[in-house]
Biopython code that builds the backbone (N, CA, C, O; Angstrom):
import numpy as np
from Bio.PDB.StructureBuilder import StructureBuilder

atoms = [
    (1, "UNK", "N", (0.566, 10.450, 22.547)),
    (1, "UNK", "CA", (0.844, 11.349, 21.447)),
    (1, "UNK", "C", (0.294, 10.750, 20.160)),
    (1, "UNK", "O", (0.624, 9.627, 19.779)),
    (2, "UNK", "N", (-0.854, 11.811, 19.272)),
    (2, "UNK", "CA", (-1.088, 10.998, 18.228)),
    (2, "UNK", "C", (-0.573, 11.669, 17.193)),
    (2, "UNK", "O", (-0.430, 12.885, 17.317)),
    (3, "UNK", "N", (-0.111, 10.877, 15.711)),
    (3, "UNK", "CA", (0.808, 11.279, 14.894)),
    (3, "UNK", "C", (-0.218, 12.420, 13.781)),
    (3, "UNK", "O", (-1.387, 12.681, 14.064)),
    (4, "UNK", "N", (0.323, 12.854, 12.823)),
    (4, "UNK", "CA", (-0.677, 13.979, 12.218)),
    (4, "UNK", "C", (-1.084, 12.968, 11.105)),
    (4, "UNK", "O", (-0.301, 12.292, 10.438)),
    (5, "UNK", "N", (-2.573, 12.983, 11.011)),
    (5, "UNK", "CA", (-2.901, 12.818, 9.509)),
    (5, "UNK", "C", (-3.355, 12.970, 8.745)),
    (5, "UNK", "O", (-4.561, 13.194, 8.849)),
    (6, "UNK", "N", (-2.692, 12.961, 7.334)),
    (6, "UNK", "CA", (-2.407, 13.811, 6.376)),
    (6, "UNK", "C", (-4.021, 13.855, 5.843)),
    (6, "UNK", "O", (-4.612, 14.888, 5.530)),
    (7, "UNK", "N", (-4.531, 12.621, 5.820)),
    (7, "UNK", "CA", (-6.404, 12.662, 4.952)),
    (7, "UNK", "C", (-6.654, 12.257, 6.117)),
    (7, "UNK", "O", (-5.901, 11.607, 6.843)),
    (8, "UNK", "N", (-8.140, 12.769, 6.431)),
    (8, "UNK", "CA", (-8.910, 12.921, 7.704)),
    (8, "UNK", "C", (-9.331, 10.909, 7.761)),
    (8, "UNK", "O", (-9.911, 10.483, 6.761)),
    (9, "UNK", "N", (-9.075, 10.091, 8.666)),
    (9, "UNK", "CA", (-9.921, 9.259, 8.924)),
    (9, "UNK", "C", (-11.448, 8.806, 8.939)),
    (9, "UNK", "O", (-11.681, 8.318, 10.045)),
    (10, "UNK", "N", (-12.246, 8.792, 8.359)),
    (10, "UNK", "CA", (-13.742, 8.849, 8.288)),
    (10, "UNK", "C", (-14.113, 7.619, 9.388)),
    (10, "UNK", "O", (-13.281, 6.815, 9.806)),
    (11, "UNK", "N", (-15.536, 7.646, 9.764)),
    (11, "UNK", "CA", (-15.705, 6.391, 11.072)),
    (11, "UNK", "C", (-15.560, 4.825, 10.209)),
    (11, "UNK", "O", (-15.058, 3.880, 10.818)),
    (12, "UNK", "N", (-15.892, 4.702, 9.207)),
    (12, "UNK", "CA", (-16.230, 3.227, 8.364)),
    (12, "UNK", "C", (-15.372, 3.899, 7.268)),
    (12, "UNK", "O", (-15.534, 5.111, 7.124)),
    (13, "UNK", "N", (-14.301, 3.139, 6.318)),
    (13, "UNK", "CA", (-14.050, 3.466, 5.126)),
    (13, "UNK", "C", (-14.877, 3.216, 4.030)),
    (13, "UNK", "O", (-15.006, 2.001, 4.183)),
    (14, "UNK", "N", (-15.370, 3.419, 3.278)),
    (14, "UNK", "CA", (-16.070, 3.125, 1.843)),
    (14, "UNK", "C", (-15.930, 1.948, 1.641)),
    (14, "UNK", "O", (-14.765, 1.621, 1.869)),
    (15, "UNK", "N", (-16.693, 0.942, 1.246)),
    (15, "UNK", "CA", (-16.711, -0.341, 0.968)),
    (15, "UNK", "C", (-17.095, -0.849, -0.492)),
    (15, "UNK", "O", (-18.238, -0.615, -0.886)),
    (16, "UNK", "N", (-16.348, -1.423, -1.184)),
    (16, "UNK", "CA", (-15.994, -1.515, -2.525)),
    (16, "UNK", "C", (-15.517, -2.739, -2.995)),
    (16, "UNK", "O", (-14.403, -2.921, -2.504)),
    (17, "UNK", "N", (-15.824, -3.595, -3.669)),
    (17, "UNK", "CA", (-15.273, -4.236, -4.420)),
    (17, "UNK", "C", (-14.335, -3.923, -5.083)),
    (17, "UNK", "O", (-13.720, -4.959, -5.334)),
    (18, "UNK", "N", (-13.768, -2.926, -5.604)),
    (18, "UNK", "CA", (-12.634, -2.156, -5.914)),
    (18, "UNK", "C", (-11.629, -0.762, -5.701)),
    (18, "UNK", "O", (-12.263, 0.293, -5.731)),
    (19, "UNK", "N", (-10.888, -0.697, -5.595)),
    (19, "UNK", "CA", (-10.187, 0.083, -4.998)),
    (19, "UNK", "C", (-10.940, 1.346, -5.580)),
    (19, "UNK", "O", (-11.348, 1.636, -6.704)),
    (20, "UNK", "N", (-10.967, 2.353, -3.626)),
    (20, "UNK", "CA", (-11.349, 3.563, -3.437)),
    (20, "UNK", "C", (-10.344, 4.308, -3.717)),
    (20, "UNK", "O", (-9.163, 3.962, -3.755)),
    (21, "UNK", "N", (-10.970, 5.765, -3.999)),
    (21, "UNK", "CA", (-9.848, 6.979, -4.157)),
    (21, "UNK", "C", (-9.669, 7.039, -2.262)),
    (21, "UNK", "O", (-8.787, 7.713, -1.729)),
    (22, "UNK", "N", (-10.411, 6.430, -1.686)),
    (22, "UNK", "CA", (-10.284, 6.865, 0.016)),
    (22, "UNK", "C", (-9.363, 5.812, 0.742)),
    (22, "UNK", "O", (-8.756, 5.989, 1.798)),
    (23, "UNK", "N", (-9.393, 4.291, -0.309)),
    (23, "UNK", "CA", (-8.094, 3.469, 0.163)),
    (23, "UNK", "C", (-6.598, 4.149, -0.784)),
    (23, "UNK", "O", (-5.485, 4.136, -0.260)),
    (24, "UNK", "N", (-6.754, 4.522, -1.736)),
    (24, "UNK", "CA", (-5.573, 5.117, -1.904)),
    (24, "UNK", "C", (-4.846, 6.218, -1.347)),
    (24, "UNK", "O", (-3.635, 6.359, -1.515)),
    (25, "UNK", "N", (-5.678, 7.118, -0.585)),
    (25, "UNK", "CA", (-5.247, 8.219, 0.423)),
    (25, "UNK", "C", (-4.904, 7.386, 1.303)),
    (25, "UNK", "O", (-3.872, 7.718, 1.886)),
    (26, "UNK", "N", (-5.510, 6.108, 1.749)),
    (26, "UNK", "CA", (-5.403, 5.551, 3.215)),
    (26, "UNK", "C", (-4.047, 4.097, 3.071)),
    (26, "UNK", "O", (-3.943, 3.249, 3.957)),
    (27, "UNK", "N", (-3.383, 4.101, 2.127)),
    (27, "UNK", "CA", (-2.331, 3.047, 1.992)),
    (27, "UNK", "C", (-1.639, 3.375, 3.258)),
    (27, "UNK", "O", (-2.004, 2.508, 4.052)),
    (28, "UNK", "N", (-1.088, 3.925, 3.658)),
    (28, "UNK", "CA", (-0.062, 4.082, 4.959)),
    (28, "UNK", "C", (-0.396, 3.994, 5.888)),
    (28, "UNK", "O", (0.469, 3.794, 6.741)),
    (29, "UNK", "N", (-2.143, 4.100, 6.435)),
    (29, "UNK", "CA", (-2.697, 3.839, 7.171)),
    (29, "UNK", "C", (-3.025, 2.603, 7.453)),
    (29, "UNK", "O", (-2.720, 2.230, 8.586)),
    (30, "UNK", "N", (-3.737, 1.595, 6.533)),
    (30, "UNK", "CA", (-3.854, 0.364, 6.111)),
    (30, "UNK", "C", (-2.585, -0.016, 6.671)),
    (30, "UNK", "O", (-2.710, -0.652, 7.718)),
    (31, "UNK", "N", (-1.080, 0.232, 6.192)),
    (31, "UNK", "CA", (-0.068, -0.496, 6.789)),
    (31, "UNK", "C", (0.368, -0.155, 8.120)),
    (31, "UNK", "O", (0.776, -1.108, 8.784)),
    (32, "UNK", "N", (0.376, 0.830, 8.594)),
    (32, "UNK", "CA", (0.341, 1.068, 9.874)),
    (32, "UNK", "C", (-0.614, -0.051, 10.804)),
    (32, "UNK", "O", (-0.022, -0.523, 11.775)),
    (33, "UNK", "N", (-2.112, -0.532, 10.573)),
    (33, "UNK", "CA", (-2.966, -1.136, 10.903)),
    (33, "UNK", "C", (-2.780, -2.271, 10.943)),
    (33, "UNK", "O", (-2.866, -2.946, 11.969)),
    (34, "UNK", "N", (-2.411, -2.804, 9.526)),
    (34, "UNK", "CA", (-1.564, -4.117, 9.915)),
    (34, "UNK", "C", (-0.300, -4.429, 10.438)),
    (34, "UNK", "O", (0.159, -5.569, 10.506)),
    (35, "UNK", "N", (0.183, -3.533, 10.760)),
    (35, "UNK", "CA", (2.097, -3.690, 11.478)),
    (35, "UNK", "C", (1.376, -3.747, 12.569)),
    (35, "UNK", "O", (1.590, -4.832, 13.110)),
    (36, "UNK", "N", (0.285, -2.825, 13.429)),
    (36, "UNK", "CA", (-0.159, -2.867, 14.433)),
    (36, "UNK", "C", (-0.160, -4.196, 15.372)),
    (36, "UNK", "O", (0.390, -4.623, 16.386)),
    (37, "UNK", "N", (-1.563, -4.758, 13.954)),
    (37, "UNK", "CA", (-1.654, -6.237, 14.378)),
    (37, "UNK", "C", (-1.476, -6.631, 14.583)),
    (37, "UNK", "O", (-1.888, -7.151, 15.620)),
    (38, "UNK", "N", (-0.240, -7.129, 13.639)),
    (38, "UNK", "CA", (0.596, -7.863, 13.873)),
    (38, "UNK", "C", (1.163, -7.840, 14.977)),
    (38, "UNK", "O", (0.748, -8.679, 15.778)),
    (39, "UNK", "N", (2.037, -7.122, 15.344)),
    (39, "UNK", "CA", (3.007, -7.074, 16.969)),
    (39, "UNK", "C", (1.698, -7.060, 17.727)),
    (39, "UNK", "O", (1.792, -6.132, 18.530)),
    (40, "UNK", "N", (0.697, -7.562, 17.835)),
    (40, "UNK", "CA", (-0.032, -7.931, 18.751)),
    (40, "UNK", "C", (-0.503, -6.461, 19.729)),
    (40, "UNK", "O", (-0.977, -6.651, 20.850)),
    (41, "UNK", "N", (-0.309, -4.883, 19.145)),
    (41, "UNK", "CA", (-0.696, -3.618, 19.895)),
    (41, "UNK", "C", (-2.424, -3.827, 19.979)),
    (41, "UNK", "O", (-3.084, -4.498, 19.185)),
    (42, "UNK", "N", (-2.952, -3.065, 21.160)),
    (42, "UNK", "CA", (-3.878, -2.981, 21.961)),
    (42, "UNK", "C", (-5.159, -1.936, 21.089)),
    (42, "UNK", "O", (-5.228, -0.725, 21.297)),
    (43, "UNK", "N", (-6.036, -2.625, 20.182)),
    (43, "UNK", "CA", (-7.027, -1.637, 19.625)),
    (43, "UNK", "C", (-7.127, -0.253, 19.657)),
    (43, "UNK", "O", (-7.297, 0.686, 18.879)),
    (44, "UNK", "N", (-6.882, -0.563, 21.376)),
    (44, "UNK", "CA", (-7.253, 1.289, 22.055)),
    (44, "UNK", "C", (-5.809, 1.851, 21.722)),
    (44, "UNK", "O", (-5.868, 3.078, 21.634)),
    (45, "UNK", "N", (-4.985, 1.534, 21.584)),
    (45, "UNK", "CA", (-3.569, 2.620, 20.651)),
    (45, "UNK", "C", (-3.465, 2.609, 18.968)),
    (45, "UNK", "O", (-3.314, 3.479, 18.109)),
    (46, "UNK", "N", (-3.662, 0.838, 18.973)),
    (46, "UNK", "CA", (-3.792, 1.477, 17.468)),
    (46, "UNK", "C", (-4.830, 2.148, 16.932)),
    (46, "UNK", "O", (-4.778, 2.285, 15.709)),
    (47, "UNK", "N", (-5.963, 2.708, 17.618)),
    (47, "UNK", "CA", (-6.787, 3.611, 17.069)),
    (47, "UNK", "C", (-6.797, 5.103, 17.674)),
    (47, "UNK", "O", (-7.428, 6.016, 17.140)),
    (48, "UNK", "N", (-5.817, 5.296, 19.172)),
    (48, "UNK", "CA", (-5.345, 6.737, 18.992)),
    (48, "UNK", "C", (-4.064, 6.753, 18.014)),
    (48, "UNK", "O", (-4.141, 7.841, 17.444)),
    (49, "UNK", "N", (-2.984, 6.109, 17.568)),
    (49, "UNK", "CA", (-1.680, 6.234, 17.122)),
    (49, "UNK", "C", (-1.744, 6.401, 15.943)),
    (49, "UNK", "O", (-1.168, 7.387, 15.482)),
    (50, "UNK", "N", (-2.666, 5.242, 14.798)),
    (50, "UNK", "CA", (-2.935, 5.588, 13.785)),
    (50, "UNK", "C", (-3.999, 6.142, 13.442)),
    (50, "UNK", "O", (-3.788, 7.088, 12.682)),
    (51, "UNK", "N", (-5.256, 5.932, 13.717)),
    (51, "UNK", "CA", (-6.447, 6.375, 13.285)),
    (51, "UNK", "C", (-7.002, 8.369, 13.821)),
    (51, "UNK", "O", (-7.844, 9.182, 13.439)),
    (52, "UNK", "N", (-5.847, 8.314, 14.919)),
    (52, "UNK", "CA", (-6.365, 9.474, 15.374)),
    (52, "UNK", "C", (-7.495, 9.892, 16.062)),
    (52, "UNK", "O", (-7.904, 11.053, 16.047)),
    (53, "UNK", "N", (-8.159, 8.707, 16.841)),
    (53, "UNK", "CA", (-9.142, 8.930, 17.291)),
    (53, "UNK", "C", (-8.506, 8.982, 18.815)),
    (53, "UNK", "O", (-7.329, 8.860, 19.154)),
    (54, "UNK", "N", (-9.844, 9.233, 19.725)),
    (54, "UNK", "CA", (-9.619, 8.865, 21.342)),
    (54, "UNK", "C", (-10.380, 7.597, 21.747)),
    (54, "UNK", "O", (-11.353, 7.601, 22.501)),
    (55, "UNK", "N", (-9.934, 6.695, 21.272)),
    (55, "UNK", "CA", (-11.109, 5.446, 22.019)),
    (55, "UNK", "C", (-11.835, 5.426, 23.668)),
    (55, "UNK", "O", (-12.580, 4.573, 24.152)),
    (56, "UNK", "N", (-11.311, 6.676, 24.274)),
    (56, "UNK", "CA", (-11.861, 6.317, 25.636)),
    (56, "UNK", "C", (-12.824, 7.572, 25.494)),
    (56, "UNK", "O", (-12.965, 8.131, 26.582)),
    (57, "UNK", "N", (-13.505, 8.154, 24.489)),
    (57, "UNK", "CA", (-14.412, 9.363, 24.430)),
    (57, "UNK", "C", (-15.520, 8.318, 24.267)),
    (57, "UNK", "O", (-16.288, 7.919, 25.142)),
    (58, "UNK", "N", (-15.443, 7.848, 22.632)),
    (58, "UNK", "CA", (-16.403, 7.050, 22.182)),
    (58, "UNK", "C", (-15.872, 5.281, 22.066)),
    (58, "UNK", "O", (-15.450, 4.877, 20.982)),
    (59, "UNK", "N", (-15.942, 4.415, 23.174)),
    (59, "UNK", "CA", (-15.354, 3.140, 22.755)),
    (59, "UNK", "C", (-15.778, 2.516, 21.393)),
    (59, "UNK", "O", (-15.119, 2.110, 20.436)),
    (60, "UNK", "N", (-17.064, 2.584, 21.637)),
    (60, "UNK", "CA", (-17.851, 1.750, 20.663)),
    (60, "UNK", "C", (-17.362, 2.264, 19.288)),
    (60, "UNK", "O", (-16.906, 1.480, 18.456)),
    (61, "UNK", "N", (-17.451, 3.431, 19.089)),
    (61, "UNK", "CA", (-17.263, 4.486, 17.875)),
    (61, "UNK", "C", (-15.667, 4.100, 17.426)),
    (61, "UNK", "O", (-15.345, 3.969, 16.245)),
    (62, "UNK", "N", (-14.756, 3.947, 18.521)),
    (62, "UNK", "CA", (-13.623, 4.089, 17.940)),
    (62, "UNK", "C", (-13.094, 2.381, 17.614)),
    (62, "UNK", "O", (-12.204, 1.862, 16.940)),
    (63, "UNK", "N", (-14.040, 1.966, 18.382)),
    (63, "UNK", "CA", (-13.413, 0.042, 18.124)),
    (63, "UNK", "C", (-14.011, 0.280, 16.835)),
    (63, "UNK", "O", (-13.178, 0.871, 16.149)),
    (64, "UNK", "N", (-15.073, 0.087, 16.200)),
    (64, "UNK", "CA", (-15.503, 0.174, 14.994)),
    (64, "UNK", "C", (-14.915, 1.191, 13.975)),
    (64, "UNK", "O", (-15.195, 1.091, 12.781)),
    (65, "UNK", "N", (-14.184, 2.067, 14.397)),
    (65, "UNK", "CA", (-13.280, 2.845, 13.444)),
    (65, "UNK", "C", (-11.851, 1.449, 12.808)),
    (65, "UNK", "O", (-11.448, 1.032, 11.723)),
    (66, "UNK", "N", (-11.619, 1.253, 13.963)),
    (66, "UNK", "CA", (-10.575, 0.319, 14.255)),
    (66, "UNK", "C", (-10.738, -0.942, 13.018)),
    (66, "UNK", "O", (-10.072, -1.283, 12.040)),
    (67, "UNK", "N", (-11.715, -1.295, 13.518)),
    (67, "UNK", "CA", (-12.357, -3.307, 12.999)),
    (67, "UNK", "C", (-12.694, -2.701, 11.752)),
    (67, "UNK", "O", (-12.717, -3.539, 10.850)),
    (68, "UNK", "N", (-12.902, -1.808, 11.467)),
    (68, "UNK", "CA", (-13.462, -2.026, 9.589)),
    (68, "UNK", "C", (-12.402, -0.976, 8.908)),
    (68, "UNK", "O", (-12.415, -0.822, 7.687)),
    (69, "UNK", "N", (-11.417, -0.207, 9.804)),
    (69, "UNK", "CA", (-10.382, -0.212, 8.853)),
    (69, "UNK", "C", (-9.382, -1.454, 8.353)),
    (69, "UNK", "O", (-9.191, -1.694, 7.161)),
    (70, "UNK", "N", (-8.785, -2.194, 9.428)),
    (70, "UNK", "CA", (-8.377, -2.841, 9.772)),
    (70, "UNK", "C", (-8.528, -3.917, 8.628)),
    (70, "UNK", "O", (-7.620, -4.445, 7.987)),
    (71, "UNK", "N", (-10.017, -4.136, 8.513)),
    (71, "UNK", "CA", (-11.284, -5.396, 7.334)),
    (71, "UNK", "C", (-10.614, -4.940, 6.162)),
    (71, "UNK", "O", (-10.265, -5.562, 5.159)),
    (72, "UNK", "N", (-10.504, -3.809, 6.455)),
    (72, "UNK", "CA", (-10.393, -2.798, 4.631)),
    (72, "UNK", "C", (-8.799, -3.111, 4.380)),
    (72, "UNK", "O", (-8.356, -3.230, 3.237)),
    (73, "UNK", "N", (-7.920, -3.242, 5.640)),
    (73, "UNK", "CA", (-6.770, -2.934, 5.131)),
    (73, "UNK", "C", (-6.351, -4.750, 4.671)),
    (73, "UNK", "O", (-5.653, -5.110, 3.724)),
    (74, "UNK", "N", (-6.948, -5.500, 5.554)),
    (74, "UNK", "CA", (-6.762, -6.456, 5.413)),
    (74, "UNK", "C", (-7.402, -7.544, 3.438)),
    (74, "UNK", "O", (-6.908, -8.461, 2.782)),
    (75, "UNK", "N", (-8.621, -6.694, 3.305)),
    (75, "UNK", "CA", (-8.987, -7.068, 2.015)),
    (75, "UNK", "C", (-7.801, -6.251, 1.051)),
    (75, "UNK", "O", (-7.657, -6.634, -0.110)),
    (76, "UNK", "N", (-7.030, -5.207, 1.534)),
    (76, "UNK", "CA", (-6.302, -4.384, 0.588)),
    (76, "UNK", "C", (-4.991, -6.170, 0.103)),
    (76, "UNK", "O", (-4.746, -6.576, -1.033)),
    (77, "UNK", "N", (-4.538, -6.694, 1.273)),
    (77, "UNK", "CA", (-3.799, -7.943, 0.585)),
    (77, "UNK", "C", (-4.512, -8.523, 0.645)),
    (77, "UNK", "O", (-3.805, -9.388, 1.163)),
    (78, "UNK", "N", (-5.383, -8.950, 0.606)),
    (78, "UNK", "CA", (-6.089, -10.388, -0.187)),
    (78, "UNK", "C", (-6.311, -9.799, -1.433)),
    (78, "UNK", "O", (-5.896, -10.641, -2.229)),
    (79, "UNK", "N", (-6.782, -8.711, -2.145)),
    (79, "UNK", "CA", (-7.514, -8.635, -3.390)),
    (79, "UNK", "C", (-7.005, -7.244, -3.524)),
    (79, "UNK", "O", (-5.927, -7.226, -4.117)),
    (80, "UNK", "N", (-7.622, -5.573, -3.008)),
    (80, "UNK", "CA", (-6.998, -4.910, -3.515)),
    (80, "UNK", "C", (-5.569, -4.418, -4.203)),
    (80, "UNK", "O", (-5.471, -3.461, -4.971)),
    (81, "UNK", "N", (-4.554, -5.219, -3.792)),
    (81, "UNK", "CA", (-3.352, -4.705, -4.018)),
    (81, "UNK", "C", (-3.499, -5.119, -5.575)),
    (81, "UNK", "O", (-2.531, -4.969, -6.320)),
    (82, "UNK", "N", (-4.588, -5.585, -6.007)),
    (82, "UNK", "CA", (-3.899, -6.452, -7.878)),
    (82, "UNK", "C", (-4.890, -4.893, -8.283)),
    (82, "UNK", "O", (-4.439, -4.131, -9.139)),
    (83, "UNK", "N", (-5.850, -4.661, -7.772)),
    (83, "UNK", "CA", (-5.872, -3.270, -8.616)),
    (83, "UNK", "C", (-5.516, -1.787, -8.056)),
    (83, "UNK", "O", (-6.141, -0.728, -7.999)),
    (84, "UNK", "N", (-4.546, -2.105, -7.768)),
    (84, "UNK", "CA", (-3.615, -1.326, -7.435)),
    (84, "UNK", "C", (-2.360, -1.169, -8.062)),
    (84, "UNK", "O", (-1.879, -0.096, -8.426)),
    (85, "UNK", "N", (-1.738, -2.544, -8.197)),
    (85, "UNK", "CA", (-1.172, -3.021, -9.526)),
    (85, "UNK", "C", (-1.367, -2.778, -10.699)),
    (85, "UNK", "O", (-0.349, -2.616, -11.372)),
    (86, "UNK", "N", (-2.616, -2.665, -11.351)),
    (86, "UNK", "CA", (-3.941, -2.604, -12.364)),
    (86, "UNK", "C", (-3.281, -0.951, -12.839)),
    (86, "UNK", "O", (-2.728, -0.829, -13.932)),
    (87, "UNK", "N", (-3.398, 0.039, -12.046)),
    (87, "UNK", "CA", (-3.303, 0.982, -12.168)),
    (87, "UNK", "C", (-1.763, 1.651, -12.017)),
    (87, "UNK", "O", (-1.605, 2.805, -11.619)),
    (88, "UNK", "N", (-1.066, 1.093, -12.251)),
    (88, "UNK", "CA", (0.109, 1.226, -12.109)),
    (88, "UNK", "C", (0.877, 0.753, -13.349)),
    (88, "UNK", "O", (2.027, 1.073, -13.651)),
    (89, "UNK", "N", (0.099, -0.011, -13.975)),
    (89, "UNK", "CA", (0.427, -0.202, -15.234)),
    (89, "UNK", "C", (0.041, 0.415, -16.796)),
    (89, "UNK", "O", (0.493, 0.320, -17.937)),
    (90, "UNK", "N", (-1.042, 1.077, -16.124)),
    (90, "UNK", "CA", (-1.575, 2.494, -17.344)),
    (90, "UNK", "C", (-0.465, 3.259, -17.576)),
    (90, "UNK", "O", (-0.533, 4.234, -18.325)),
]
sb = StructureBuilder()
sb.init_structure("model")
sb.init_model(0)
sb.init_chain("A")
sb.init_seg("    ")
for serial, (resi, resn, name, xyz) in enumerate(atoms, 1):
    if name == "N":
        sb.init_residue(resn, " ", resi, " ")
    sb.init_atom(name, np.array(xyz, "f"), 0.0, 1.0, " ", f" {name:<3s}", serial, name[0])
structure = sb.get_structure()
């Protein structure tokens, strides 16, 4: 069963040195991705459960949906979250 989501998943997220309008649609996703991780879940669910894809249509397509959200959500705590912060203080 995959859950509904709300902004469409794209295959690669936008890559930025600073926070996207497409990581700010994608915050819940990003954490979903890393809770994933963490408990150690299996690529191929966390990319039907959160990402909404079918990894057994396109593997290749959907591991790489997977690994560079994942990159993205993971740069979101190393560095994005301060301008995220940034903007929260306007």
């Amino acid at each position: 069963m995959t859950s509904k989501i709300e902004h469409p998943v794209a295959d690669e997220p936008p890559w930025s040195e600073t926070l996207t309008d497409y990581d700010q649609c994608h915050l819940v996703t990003y954490l979903r991705l890393l809770d994933a991780d963490q408990d150690g879940a299996d690529w191929r669910e966390a990319t039907r459960l959160v990402l909404g894809r079918d990894p057994d249509q396109a593997p290749d397509l959907g591991r790489r949906c997977w690994e560079t959200h994942l990159a993205r959500a993971r740069w979101m705590t190393q560095t994005g979250y301060r301008h995220l912060l940034a903007l929260r203080r306007l």
